[in-house]
VEXDREN-2710 file (C-alpha; in Angstrom, 1 decimal):
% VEXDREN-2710
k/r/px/py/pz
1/UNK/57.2/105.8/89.0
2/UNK/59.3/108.8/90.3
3/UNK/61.1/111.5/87.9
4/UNK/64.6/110.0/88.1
5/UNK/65.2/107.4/85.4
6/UNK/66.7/104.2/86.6
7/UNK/69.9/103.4/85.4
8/UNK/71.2/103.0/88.8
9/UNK/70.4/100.5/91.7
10/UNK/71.5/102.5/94.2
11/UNK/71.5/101.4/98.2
12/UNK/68.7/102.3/100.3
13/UNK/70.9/105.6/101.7
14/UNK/70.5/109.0/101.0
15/UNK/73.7/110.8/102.1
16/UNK/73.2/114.6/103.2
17/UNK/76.7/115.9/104.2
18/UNK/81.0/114.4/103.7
19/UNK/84.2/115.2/105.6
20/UNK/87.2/112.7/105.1
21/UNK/86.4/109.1/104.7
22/UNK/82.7/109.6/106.6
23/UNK/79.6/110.2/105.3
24/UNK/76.2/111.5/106.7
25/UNK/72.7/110.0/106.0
26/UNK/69.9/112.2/105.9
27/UNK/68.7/110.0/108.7
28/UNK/71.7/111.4/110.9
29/UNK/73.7/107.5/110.4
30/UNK/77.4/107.8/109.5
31/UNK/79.5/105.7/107.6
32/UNK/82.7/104.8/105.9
33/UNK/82.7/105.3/102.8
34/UNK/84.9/102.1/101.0
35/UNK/83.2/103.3/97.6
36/UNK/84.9/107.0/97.5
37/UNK/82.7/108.1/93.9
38/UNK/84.6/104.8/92.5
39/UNK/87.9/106.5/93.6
40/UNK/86.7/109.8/92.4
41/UNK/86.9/110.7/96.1
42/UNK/91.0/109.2/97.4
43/UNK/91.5/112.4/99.3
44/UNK/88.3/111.8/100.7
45/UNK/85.1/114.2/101.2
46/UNK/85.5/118.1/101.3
47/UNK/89.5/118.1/101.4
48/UNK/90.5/121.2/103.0
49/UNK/93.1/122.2/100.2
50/UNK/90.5/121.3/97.1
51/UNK/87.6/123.0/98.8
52/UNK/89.9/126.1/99.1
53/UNK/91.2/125.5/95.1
54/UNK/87.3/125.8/94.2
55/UNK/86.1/128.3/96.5
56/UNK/89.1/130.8/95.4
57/UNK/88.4/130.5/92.1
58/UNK/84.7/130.2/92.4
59/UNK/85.4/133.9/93.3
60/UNK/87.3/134.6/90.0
61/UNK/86.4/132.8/87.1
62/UNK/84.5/129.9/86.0
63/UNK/84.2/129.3/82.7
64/UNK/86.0/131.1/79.5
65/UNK/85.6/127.6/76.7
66/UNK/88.5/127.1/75.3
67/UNK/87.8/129.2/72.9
68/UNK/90.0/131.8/74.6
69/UNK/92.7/130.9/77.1
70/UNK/92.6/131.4/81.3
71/UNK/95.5/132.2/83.2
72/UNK/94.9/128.2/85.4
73/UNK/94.8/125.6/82.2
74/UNK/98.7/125.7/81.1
75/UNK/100.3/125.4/84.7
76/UNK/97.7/122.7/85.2
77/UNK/99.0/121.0/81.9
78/UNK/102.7/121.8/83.1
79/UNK/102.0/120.4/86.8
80/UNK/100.2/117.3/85.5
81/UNK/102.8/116.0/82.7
82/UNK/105.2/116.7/85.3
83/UNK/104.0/114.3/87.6
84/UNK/103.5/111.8/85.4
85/UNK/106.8/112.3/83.2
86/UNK/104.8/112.8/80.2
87/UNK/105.0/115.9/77.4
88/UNK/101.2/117.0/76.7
89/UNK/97.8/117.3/78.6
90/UNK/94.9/117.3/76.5
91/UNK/92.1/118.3/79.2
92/UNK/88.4/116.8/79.4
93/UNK/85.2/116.1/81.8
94/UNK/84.6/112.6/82.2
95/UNK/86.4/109.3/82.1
96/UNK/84.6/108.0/78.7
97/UNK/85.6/111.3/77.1
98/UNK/88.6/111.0/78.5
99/UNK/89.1/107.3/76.6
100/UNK/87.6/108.7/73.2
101/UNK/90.0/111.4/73.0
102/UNK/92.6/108.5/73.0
103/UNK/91.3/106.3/70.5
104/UNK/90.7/109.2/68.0
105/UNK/94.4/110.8/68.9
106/UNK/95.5/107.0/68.1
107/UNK/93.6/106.5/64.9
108/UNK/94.6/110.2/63.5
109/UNK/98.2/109.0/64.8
110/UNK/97.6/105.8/62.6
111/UNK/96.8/107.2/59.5
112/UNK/98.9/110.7/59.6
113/UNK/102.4/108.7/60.9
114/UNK/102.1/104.7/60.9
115/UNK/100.3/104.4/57.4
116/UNK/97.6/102.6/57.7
117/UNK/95.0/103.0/54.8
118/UNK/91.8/105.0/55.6
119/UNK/88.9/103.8/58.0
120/UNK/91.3/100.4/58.9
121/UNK/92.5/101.3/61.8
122/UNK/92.1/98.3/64.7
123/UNK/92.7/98.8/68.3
124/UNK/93.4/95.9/70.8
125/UNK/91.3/95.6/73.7
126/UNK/90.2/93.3/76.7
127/UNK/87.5/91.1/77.1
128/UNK/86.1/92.7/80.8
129/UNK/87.3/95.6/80.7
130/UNK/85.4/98.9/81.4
131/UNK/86.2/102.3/79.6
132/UNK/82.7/103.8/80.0
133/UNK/79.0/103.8/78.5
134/UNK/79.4/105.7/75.3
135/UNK/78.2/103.8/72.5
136/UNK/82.1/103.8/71.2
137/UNK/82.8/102.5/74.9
138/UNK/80.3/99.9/74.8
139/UNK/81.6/98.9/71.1
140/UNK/84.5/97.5/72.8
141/UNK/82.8/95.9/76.2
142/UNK/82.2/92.0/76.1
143/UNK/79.5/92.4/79.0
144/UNK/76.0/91.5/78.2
145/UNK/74.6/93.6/80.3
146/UNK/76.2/97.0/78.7
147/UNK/75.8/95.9/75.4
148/UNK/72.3/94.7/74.6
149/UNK/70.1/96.8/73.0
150/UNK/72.9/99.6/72.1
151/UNK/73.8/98.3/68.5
152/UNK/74.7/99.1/65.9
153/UNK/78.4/98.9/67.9
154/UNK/81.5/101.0/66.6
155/UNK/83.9/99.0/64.8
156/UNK/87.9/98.5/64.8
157/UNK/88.0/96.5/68.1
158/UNK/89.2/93.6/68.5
159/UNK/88.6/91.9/71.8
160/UNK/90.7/89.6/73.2
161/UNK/90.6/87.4/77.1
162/UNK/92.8/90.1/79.9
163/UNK/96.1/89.1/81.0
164/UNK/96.7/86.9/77.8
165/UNK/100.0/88.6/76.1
166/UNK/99.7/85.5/73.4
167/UNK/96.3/86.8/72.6
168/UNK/97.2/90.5/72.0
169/UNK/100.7/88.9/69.8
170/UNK/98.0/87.2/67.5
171/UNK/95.5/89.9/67.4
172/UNK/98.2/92.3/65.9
173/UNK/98.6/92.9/62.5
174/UNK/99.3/95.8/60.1
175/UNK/95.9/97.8/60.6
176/UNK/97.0/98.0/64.5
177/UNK/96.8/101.5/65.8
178/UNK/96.8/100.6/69.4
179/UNK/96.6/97.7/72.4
180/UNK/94.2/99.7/74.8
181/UNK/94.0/97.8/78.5
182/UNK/93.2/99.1/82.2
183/UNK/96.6/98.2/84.0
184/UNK/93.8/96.7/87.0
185/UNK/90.4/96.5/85.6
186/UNK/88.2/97.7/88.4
187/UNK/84.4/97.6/87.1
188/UNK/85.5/93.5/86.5
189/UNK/86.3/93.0/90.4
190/UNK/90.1/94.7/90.7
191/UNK/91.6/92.0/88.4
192/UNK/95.3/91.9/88.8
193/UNK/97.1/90.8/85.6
194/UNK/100.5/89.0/86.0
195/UNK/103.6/90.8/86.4
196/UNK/104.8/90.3/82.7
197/UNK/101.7/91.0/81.4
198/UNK/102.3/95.3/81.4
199/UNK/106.0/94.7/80.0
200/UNK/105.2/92.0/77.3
201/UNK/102.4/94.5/75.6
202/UNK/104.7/97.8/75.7
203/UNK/107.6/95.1/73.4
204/UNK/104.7/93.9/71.4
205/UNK/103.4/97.5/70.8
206/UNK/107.0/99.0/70.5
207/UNK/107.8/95.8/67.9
208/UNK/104.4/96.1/66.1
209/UNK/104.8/100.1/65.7
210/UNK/101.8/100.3/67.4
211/UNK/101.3/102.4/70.6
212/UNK/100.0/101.1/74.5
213/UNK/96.9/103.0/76.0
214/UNK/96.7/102.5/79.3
215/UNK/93.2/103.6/81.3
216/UNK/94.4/104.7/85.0
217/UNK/90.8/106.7/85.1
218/UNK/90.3/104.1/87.9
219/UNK/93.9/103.3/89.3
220/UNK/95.7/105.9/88.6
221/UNK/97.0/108.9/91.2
222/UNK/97.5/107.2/94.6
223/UNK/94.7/104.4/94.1
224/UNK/97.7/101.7/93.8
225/UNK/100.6/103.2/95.8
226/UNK/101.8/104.8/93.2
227/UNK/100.8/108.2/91.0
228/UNK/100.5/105.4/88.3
229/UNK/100.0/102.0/88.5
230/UNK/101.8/101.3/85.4
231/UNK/104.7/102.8/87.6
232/UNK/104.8/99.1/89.6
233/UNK/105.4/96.9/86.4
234/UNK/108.3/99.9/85.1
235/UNK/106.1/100.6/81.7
236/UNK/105.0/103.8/80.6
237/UNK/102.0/104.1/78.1
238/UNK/102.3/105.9/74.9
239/UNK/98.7/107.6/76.1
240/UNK/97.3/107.1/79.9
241/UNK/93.9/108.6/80.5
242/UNK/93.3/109.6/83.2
243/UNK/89.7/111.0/85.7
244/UNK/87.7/110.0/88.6
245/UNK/90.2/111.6/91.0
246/UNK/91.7/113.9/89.2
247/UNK/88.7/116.2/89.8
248/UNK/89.1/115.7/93.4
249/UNK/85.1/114.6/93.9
250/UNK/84.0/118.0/93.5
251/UNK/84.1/118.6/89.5
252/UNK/84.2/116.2/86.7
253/UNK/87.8/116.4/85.1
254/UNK/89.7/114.0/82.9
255/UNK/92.4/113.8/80.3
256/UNK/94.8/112.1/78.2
257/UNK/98.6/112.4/78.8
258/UNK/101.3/111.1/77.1
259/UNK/103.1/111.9/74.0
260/UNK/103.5/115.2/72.3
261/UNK/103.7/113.5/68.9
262/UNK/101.1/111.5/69.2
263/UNK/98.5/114.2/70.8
264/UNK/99.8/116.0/68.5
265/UNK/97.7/115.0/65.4
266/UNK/95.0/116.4/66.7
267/UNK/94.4/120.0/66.0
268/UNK/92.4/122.8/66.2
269/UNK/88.5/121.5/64.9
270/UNK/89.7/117.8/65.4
271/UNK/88.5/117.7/68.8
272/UNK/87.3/119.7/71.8
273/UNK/85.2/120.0/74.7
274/UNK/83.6/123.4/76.3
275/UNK/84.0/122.5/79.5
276/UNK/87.4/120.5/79.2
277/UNK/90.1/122.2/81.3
278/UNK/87.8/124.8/82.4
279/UNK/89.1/127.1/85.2
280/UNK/87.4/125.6/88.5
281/UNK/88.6/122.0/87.2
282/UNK/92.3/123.6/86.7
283/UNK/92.6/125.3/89.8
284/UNK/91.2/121.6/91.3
285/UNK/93.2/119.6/89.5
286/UNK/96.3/121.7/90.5
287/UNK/95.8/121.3/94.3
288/UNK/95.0/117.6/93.2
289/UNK/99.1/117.8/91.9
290/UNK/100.3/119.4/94.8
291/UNK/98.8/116.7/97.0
292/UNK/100.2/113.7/95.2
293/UNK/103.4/115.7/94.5
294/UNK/104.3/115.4/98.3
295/UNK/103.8/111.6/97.5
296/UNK/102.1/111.2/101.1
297/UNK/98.9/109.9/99.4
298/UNK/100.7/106.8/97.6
299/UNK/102.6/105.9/101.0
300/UNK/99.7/105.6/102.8
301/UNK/98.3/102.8/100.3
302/UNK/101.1/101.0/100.7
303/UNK/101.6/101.1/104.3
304/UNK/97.9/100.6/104.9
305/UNK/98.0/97.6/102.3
306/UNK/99.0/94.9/104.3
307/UNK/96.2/95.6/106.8
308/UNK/93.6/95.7/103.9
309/UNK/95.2/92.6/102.1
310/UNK/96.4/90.4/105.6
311/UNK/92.3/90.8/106.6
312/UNK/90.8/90.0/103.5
313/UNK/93.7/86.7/103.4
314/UNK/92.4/85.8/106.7
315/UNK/88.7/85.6/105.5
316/UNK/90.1/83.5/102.7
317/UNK/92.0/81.0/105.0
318/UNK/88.4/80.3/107.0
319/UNK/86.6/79.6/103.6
320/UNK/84.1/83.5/104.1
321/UNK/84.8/84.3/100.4
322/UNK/86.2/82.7/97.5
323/UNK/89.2/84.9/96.5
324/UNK/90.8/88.1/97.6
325/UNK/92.7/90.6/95.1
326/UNK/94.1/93.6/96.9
327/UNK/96.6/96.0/95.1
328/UNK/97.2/99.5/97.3
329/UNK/94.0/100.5/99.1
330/UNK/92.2/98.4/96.5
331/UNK/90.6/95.2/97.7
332/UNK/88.0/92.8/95.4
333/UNK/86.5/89.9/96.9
334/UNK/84.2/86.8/95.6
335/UNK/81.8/85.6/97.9
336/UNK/79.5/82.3/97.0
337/UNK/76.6/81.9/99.6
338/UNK/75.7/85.4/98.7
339/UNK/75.2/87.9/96.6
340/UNK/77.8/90.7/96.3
341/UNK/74.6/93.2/96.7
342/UNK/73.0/91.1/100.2
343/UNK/77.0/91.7/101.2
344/UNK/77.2/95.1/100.6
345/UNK/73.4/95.7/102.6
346/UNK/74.8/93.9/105.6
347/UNK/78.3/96.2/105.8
348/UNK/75.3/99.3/105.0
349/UNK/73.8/98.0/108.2
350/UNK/77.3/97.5/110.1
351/UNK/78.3/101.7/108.9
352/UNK/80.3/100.5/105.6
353/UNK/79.5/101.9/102.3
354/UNK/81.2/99.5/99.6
355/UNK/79.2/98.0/96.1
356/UNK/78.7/95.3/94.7
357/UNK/79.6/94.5/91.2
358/UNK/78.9/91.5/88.7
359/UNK/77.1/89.1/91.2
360/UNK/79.4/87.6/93.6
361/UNK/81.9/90.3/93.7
362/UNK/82.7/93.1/96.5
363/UNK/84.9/96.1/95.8
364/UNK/86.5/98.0/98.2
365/UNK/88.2/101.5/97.5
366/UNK/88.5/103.6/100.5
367/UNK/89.6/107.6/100.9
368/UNK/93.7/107.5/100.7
369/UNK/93.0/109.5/104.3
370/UNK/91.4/106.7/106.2
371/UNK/93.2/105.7/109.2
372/UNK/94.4/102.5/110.2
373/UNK/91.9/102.2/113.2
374/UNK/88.8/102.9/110.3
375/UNK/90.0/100.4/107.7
376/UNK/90.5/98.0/110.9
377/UNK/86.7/99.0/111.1
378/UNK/85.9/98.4/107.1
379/UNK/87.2/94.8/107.6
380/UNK/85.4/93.9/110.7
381/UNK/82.5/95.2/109.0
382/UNK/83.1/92.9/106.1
383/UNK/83.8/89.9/108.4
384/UNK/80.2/90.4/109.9
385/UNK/78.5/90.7/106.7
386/UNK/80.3/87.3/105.3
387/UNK/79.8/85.2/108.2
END
């Protein structure tokens, strides 16, 4: 018994120090990290220009609520609906807030503007998906494993299979709010939908009256090789939530963008957060803008794509793992001799932090600033550990 509770099966490491895509054991080992805080981390550890963000306004201000206004939060909100082409910010901590600020700006939006009789609101959603552990966020999960033991479960979901445009048509009715989908879903193994799938729910949405929430906490800014991956399939979400990397691994930070109209049902007492778009997560988050603004971070996963995806093919072709799905500096692979946790020991043992995830799975999600001669690295590890 130890006085850490154990929700986590973490590997048998205990990382002391960061800089770039390395990490440092407390044993003196490094490593690569290919699990980057589940992408939290895609400017890699102790980024020169985020470190200085914090430490200047570690030196100023740190917390106000939002109770009264700081002079960082509204060119934060400018800077980040400017890079997404959006109209309002509404600031949070963590992805699963981040995600419940969306479904209640969608309900309010449901009943205030669509119509829809009170407490009927249904939103769409996708069997695998991940949005968080909330008890809201587990509501809508169709994994065992996150569910059990958690009910009563929220209602207005209504879950339907991922990638399945048919599904989401016949799920839709006049109680629809919302179709709420991760554009890749990550936690599930970085599951790729098919390139109509993005399109065909922003016409059923738009036809239905209905809005499209899109969760980028995992693949949006940079992850994909572009700020947004719902950039690649030409969509753009009523709401995107975003987190994870917006907080640039050194403070949690999340948030909704999208509409004006739409956030705009929600006002003053209909939602908050004390910490959301507090003055050390602005000031973060602002550097976080000025890096992706340069658009240097979404070249580099796709030029370093082909090296990530042409590796993992070649592991296919000599029958090492089962399938390969690789989108940007995103990579998920199925292994069958072995479990996606002995995988992940053996790339431990070979200098390669990645994870494992539902059994037979591997994902791989390294820093946006690892080189070509490192990822060359990652992928040898990974051949070792699959042969």
């Amino acid at each position: 018994m130890t006085a850490l509770a154990a929700n986590y099966q973490p590997l048998d490491l205990e990382i002391a120090t960061g800089e770039g895509a390395w990490v440092t054991d407390t044993a003196g080992r490094s490593y690569l990290d290919c699990l980057a805080g589940y992408s939290a981390l895609n400017f890699g550890h102790r980024h020169p220009e985020l470190l200085a963000a914090a430490h200047a306004q570690l030196d100023r201000l740190t917390l106000t609520s939002r109770a009264l206004r700081h002079e960082v939060l509204l060119p934060f909100a400018e800077a980040i609906t400017e890079l997404t082409s959006t109209q309002m910010f509404l600031p949070m901590n963590t992805g699963a807030e981040a995600v419940e600020t969306a479904i209640k700006a969608a309900r309010k939006w449901g009943y205030d503007v669509k119509g829809v009789p009170a407490d009927q609101a249904t939103i769409i959603v996708a069997e695998g998906a991940f949005h968080g552990r909330t008890t809201t966020m587990i509501s809508m999960s169709s994994d065992p494993e996150a569910r059990t033991g958690f009910g009563p479960y929220t209602p207005g979901f209504r879950i339907v299979p991922y990638d399945d445009a048919q599904a989401v048509a016949d799920a839709i009715d006049e109680t629809t709010v919302a179709v709420l989908v991760e554009p890749v879903q990550g936690e599930a193994g970085v599951l790729i939908p098919s390139t109509g799938y993005l399109p065909e729910l922003r016409r059923l949405t738009d036809e239905a009256g209905a809005l499209l929430l899109l969760d980028e906490i995992q693949s949006g800014l940079g992850r994909t090789g572009a700020t947004l991956t719902q950039e690649l399939a030409g969509v753009q979400a009523d709401l995107t939530m975003l987190g994870k990397a917006l907080g640039g691994g050194i403070v949690p930070s999340s948030g909704v963008v999208g509409r004006a109209d739409v956030l705009g049902v929600l006002t003053a007492g209909t939602h908050g957060s004390t910490f959301g778009g507090n003055p050390v997560a602005s000031a973060v988050g602002l550097a976080v803008v000025r890096l992706l603004a340069t658009g240097e971070y979404q070249e580099r996963a796709r030029t370093l794509h082909p090296v990530l995806a042409g590796r993992a093919g070649q592991l296919l072709e000599e029958g090492l793992i089962t399938d390969v799905r690789c989108l940007g500096l995103w990579l998920g692979v199925d292994v069958s001799d072995r479990s996606g946790r002995e995988v992940s020991e053996r790339m431990a043992a070979e200098g390669v932090i990645a994870k494992e995830t539902h059994g037979h799975t591997l994902r791989l999600a390294p820093p946006l600033c690892i080189s070509e001669t490192e990822l060359q690295q990652v992928m040898d590890a990974l051949a070792k550990a699959v042969r």
